[in-house]
N, C-alpha and C positions, 0 to 999 in steps of 0.2 A: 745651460741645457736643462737645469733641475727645475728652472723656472718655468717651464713649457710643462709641466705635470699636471698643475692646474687647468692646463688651458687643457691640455687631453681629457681628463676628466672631468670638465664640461660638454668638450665635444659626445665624447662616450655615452653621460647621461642623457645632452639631448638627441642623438640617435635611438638611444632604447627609446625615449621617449615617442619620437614619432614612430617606431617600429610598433611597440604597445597598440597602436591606435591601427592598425593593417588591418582589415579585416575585420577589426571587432569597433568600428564607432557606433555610439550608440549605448555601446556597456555602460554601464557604472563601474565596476571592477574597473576597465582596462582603462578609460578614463581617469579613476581617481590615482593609478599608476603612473598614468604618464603627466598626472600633475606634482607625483613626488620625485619624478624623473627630472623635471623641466624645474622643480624648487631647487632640487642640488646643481643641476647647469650652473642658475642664477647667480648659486653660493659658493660655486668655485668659479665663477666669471669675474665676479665681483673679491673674492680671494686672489683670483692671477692680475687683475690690477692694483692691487691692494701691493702686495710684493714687488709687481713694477714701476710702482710710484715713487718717488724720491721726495718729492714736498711732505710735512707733515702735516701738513689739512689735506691732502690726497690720502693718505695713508689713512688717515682716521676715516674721511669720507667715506671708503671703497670698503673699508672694517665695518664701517655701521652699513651699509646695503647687506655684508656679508652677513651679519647679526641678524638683518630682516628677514633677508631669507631662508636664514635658520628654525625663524616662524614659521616660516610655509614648509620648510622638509619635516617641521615635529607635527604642526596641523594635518598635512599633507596627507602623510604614510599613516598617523591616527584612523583619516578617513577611508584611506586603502584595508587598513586593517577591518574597520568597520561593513567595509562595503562588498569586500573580496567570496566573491562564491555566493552571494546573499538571493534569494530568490524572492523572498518579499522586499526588493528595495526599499517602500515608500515606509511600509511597518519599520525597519531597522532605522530608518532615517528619523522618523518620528519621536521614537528612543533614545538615539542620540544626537539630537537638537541641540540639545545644552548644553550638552558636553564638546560637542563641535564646536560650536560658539566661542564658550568659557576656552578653548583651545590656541582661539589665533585672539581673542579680546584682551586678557589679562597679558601674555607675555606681550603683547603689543602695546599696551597702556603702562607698561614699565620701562621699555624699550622708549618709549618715546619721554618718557619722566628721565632716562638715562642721557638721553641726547640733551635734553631741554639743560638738566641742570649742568654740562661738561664734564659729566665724568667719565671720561673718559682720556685719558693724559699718555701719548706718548715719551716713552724714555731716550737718554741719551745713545744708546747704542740704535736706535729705532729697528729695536727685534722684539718688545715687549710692550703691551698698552696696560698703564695700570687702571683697575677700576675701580669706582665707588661705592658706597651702600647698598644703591639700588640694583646694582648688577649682582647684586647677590639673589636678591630676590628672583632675578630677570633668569637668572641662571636655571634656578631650581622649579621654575614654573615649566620652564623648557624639560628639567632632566625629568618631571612628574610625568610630561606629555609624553617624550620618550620609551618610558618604561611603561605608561600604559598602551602604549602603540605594541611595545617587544610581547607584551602579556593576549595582547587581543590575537596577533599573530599566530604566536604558539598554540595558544587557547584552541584557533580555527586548523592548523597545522596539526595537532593532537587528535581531533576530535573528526576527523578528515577518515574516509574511508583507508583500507592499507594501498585500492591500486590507485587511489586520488594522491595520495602523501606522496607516494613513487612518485606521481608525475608532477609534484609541484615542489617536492624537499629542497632539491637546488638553488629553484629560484627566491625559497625562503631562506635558506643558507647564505646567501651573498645578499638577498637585503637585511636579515637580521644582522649579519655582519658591519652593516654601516652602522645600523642604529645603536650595534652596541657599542661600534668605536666611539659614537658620537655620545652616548654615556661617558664612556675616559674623558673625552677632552673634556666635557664642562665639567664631571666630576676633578679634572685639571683645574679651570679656572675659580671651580670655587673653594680649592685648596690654598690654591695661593693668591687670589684677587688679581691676578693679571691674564690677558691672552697673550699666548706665546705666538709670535707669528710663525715659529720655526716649526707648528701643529699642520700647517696649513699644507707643507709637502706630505708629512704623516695622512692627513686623511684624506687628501690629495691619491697617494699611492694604495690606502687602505679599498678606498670609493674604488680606482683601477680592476684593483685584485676581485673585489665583490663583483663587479660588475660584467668581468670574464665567464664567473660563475653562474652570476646570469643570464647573459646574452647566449649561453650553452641550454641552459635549460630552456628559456624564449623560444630560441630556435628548432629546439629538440622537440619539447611538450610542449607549446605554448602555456598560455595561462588559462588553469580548469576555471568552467564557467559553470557549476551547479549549486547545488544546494547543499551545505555544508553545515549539520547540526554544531552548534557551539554551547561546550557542555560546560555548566554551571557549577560544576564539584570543584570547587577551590582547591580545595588540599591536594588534588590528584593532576591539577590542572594550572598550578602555579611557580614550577621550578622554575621559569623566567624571574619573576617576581624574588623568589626565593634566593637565584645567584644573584641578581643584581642588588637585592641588600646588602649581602653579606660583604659583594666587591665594594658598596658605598661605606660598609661598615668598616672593612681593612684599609679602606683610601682615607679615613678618618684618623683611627686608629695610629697610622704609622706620619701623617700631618703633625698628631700631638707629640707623638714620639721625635722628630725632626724639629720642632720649636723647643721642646722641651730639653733636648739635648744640644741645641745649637748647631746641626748638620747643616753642611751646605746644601742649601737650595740648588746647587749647583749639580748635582748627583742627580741623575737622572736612569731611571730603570729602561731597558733597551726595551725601545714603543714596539719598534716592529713584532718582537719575541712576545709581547703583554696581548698584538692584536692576534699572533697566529694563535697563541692559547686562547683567548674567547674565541673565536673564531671554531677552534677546536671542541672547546664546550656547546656550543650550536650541535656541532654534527654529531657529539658524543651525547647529547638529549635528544638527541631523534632518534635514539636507536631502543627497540623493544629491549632489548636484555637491559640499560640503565633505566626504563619503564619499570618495568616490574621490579627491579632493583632498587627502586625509591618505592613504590608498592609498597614492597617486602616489608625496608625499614618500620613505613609508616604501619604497616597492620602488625609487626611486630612491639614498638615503641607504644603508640596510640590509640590502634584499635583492635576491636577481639575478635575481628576476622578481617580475612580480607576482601572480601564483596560486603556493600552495603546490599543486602539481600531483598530488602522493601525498593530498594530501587532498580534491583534486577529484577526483580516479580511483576513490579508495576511496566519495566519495558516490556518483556515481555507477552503479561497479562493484553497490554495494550495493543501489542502487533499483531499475535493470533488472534485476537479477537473481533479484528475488524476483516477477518478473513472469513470466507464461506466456502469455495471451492479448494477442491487439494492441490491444489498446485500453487494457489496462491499460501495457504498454509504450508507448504514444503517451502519455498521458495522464502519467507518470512523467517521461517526458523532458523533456515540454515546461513540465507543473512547474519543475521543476529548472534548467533553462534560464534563463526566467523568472523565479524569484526567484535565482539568482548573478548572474546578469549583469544584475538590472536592467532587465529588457527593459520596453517598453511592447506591443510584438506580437513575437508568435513563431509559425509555422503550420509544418506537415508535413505535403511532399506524396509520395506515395509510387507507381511504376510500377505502372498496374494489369497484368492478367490477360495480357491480351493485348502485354504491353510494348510499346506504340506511344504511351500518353498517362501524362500523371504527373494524378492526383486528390488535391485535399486530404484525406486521412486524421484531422486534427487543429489546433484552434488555439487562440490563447489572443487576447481582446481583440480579434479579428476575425471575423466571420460566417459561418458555415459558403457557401462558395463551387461550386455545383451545376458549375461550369465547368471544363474538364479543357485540357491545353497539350501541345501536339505534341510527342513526347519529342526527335523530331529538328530540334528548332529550333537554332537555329547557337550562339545564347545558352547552350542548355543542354548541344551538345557541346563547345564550348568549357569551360564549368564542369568536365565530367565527366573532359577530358581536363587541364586544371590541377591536379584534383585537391588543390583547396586554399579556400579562401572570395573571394568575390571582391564588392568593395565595389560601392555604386549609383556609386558616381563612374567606378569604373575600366570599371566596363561602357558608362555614357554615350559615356566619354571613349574608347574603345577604336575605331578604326578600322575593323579587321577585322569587329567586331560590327555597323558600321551598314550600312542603316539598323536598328535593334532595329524589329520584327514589332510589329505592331498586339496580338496574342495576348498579348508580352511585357512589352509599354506597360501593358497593361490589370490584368492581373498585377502590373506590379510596385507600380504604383499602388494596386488593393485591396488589398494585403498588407503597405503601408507598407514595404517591402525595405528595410535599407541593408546588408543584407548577405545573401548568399546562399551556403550550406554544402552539397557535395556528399554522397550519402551512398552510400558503394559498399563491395560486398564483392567481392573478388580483381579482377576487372576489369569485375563485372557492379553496371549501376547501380540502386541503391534505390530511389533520391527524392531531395529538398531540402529543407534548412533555410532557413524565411527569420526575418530575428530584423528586427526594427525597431528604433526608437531604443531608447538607453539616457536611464532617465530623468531624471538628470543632464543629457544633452542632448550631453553628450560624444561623441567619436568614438572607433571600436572601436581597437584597438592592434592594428596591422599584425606583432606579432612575439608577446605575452604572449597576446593575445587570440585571436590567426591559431593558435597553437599550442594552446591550450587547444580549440578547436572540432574541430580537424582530431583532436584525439586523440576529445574526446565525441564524434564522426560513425564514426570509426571502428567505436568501442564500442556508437553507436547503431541503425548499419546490420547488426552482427550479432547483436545484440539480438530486431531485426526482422525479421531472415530467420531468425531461431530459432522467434521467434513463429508467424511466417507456415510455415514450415513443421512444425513443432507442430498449426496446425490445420489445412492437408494432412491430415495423417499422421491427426487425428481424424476427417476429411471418409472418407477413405480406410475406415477402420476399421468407420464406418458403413453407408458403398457396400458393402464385402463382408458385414458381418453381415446388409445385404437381400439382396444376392447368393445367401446361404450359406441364408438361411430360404426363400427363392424358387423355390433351388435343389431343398431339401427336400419344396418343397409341390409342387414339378413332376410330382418322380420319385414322392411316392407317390399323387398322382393318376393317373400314369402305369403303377403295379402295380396302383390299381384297376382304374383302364380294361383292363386286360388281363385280367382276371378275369372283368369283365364280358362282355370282348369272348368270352372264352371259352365263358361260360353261351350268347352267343345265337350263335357258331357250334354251337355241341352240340344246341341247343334245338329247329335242323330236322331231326335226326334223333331227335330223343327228348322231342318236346316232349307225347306222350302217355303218356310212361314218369312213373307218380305218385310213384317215388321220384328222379326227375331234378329232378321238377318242386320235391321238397319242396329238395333239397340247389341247386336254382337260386335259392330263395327266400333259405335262408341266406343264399347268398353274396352276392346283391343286399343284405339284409340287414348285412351284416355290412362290405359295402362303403360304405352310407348311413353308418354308427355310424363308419366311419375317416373319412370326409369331414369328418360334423360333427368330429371330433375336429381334422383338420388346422384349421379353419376357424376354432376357440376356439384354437387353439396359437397362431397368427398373434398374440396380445393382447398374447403374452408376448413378442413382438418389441422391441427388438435383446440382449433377453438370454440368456444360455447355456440350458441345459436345466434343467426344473424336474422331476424327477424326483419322480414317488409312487413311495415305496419299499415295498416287500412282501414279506415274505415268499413263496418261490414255488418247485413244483418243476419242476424245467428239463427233467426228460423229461418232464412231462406237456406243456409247452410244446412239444417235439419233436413229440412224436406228434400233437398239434392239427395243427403245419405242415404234418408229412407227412398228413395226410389231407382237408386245404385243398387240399393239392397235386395230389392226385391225382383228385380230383372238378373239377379245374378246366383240363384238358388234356394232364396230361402223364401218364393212367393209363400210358403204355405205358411211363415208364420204371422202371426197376427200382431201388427202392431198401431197401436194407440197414438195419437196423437195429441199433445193440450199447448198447445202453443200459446203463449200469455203476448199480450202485447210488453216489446221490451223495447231499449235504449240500443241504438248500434253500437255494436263495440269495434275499438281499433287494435285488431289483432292481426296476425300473417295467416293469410286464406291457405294458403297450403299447407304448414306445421298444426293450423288448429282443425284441415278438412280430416290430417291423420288422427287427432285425439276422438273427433266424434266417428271417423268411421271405424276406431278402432275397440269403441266401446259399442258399438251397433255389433262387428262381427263377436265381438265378445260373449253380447246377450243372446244373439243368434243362435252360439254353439251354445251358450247354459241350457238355451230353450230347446236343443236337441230337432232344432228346425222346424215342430211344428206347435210350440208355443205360444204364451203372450208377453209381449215386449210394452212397454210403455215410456213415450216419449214425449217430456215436460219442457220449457222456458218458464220463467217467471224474474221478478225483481226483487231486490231485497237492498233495501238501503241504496248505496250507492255500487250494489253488485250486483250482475246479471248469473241467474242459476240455471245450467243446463243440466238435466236427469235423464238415466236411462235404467229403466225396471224392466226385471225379468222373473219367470216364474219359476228359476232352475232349481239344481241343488242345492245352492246358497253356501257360505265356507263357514270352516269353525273358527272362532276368536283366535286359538293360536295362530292358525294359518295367516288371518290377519295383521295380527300383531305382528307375527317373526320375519313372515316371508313376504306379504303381497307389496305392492310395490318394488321388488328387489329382481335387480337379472337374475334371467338362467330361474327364475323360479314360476311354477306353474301348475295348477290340479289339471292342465290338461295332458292326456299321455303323449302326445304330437307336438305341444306347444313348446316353445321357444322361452316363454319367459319373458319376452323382452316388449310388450304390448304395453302393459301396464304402467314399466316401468319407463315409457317413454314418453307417456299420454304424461305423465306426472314432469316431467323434465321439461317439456314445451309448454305444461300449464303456469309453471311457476316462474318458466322465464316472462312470462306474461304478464306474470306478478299477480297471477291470482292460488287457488289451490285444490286438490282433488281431494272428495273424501266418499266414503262408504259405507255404504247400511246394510251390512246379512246377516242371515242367521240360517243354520242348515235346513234343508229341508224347505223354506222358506222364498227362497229367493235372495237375489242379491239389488240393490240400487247404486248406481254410483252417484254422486256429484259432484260439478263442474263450477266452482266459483271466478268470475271474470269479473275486473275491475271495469268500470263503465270510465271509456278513455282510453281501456287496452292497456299494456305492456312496452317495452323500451325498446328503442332499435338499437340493433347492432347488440343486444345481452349475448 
């Protein structure tokens, strides 16, 4: 019956095997799984014939297949270790090319120097194959693969977020479990140069046990398929490495001891009991409190703190940095927080608007909390003015603080506190960190752990005030671009209106004059067609000017003005003509009929309506120059300087401000530029430079 172990233990394996592949063909992970699945079928296939063989060239035959496959379970699980969670496959593969290689090559090319030269020699009890020189080699080529397979494993196990490790620790517990039995036995064979066949039920029942473990988690959580950073700190990330010397070094050790005293070989340490204990050690290194337990040691023994601090700054440096909105800067911190230190809860509360309450902004493992905390509670000036983290103990325990506020109670209790982390920039407060237990259960380090925070809080508080005013600065951006279109729709509903207002002052003196009546129709006319127009502009709100480009000639544009102008109230002023022969330009007839009519009603009103106005084209290089001169008051250089061009500013007592300021906005989307010549008293001239070729569509 005991003989049938093997054969379950193949069946077993190759089940997970093709289970592995359900759903996920295609992966690398669950593929290179179910190629370490289907190596141990092989190897205890090839083991349960081995056992049921009676000849001894069967028995050796069926041992050397077993051997073979023993290549594929240490290559195998190497490449699962390699590949498991990996989201650059092609990058990781690339890396480990040669290592893969070097993996199934070497212990293969000695394996086959084994077979070639016979060494390998059944005994006369045929329970024991002795081997020769090269199976030394063959051995330890294998236990090298092995233990860097247990090391890659941990390494990605370790380094595994905490609700990732939850869902995958099982199904690493029952494959480490094989891998480390399969350290005992060759650490077995190359104690005493023989394979014991009597190993073959032991890892037979070992593979069983593991494999239960497995097929629970398989079943349960399947196998995570993300992206799993694999962290390079040796010292923090090698207890695998670290117990399996020590076990090679004792399996050494008590070998010498045994030769040297002449012990029977015959004495055997009870396997089952050697595999529950590793077995044991698996689960007892997965757990946070022997984490930081080996921490401790090391930053106690080794080093003079316990965070490498350059490489906490630099994570962190690195995460918020590439953050710009607050949420993704909340969300990053508290990440981060949260898987270094271990937390079970961690939340951020940040001063709202009005800096009078602090609102949670963010948390991890605890419920978004609608309830807000008096900024100036005694508890929280106190934090703000320590400027340093301050435990649940020291706050109970604190005098000065009591009694602690029904507010604070309530607080601290939803948010699980045991520690509370101010968060300020120059002397103005942020918010708060509250971090909850470590899961370990441990208590935070009043010096390694106080240091570490008070540097993250720094970095996180201006993080968040970078954020937080980042979207200011967008809120802002927006308010003016309505501002500035608002603006726009004001002012040239307000040169309608005036146009208007003009037809029906004229109308009672000429409203049976039939050529008033046709040139009052136009401009009502022509005032409907600018309305609709401002009204479809609004669509293209909050972006810049879409410009239909055209070709177009700019005195004929002039002349339209000027004779808009002058059927619309201000016949009496007198205006000049010098139109130069120019280049057409290709500019949007509509935004550039607003700049020239908005400098004609301009000079209009300097001229006080019965004026002289003076209206120029000319060339210049490869620029066409439009002018318009008046003989008004003219402005002073301050005015110039500070205000003209600017909304909302204007010498007129009526005026809006926004004329000027808009003729400048459509000339330069044009890509040309407006400039000015006054002086008081004097007059004013504007000029209009246009690039010959026009401006860009869609600016």
């Amino acid at each position: 019956m005991l003989d049938l172990l093997p054969l379950a233990s193949c069946l077993f394996c190759a089940g997970i095997a093709v289970l592995s592949l359900v759903g996920r063909r295609g992966r690398p992970g669950a593929t290179a799984f179910c190629l370490g699945m289907a190596s141990l079928a092989l190897m205890e296939l090839a083991n349960f014939l081995a056992i049921r063989a009676t000849a001894v060239e069967r028995i050796i035959l069926w041992k050397q297949l077993s051997l073979a496959a023993e290549i594929l379970v240490a290559g195998n699980w190497l490449l699962f270790g390699v590949l498991f969670a990996k989201e650059d496959v092609k990058g990781v593969l690339k890396k480990w090319v040669w290592a893969l290689a070097l993996a199934y090559v070497v212990p293969g090319s000695l394996l086959l120097l084994l077979f070639s030269q016979g060494q390998m020699v059944l005994t006369d009890n045929l329970q024991t194959i002795k081997l020769g020189a090269v199976a030394k080699y063959f051995h330890i080529s294998l236990l090298l693969i092995i233990v860097l397979a247990v090391v890659n494993l941990e390494n990605t196990f370790r380094s595994a977020s905490i609700p990732d490790r939850w869902q995958i620790k099982n199904t690493f517990f029952g494959l480490g479990a094989i891998l480390v039995f399969c350290i005992y036995v060759l650490s077995q064979r190359l104690l005493y140069h023989v394979i014991d066949l009597n190993n073959i039920y032991l890892m037979s029942g070992a593979i069983v046990i593991s494999n239960t473990v497995i097929i629970y988690a398989f079943i349960r959580n399947k196998i995570v398929v993300g992206d799993i950073y694999v962290s390079r700190n040796v010292l923090y990330n090698s207890i695998s490495l670290f117990t399996i010397g020590i076990y090679i070094l004792l399996v050494g050790i008590v070998g010498q001891l045994i030769k040297s005293f002449g012990i029977s070989t015959t004495i055997k340490v009870n396997i089952l009991f050697v595999f529950a204990a590793l077995l044991a050690l698996v689960v007892i290194f997965s757990k946070d409190t022997i984490k930081r337990s080996f921490k401790g040691a090391v930053n106690k023994h080794f080093r003079k703190g316990k965070y490498d601090y350059r490489e906490e700054w630099a994570l962190f440096s690195s995460a918020l940095s590439k953050k710009i909105h607050m949420g993704e800067v909340i969300d990053s911190l508290l990440q981060i927080l949260s898987e270094r230190m271990f937390l079970r809860t961690v939340s951020l509360w940040l001063v709202d608007e009005s800096r009078s309450k602090l609102y949670m902004a963010g948390s991890r493992n605890i419920d978004r909390l609608p309830s807000e905390i008096n900024l100036d509670d005694k508890v929280l000036s106190y934090l703000y003015e320590k400027e340093s983290p301050l435990s649940h103990d020291e706050l109970v325990n604190h005098k000065k603080l009591q009694p602690i506020s029904k507010e604070i109670s309530s607080f601290l209790r939803v948010t699980k506190a045991e520690l509370l982390v101010p968060l300020i920039v120059g002397e103005t407060p942020m918010g708060i960190l509250t971090l909850g237990e470590i899961w370990s259960g441990e208590s935070f380090d009043d010096q390694d752990d106080y240091d570490l925070l008070k540097s993250v809080a720094a970095h996180a508080a201006s993080a968040i005030n970078s954020a937080r005013l980042f979207e200011e600065k967008m809120r802002a951006r927006e308010l003016e671009a309505f501002h500035r279109v608002s603006s726009f729709l004001m002012h040239d509903l307000k040169n309608a209106t005036s146009m208007l207002s003009m037809v029906v002052q004229n109308a009672r003196k000429h409203i049976s004059n039939p050529k008033f009546q046709q040139d009052a129709l136009k401009t009502i006319s022509e005032a409907v067609v600018r309305m609709q127009k401002m009204i479809g502009g609004l669509s293209t709100f909050p972006h810049e000017y879409q410009l239909e480009l055209k070709d177009l000639d700019l005195n004929e544009l002039v002349n339209d003005a000027v004779e808009e102008i002058s059927r619309n109230g201000f016949a009496d002023v007198e205006i000049e003509t010098d139109l130069r022969r120019v280049p057409r330009v290709r500019v949007d007839l509509e935004q550039m009929r607003k700049v020239v009519h908005n400098l004609f009603l301009n000079a209009c009103e300097a001229a006080n309506g019965n004026g002289h106005i003076k209206v120029s084209t000319n060339i210049s290089g490869d620029q066409v120059i439009f002018s318009v001169n008046d003989n008004g008051p003219g402005m002073t250089r301050e005015f110039m300087e500070n205000s003209l061009f600017q909304p909302f500013k204007s010498t007129k007592g009526s005026g809006l401000g926004i004329g000027l300021y808009q003729c400048k906005s459509i000339v330069e989307a044009h890509h040309g530029r407006i400039e000015v010549e006054s002086e008081q008293g004097k007059g004013t001239t504007f000029l209009v430079y246009l690039p010959v070729g026009g401006g860009r569509a869609g600016a």
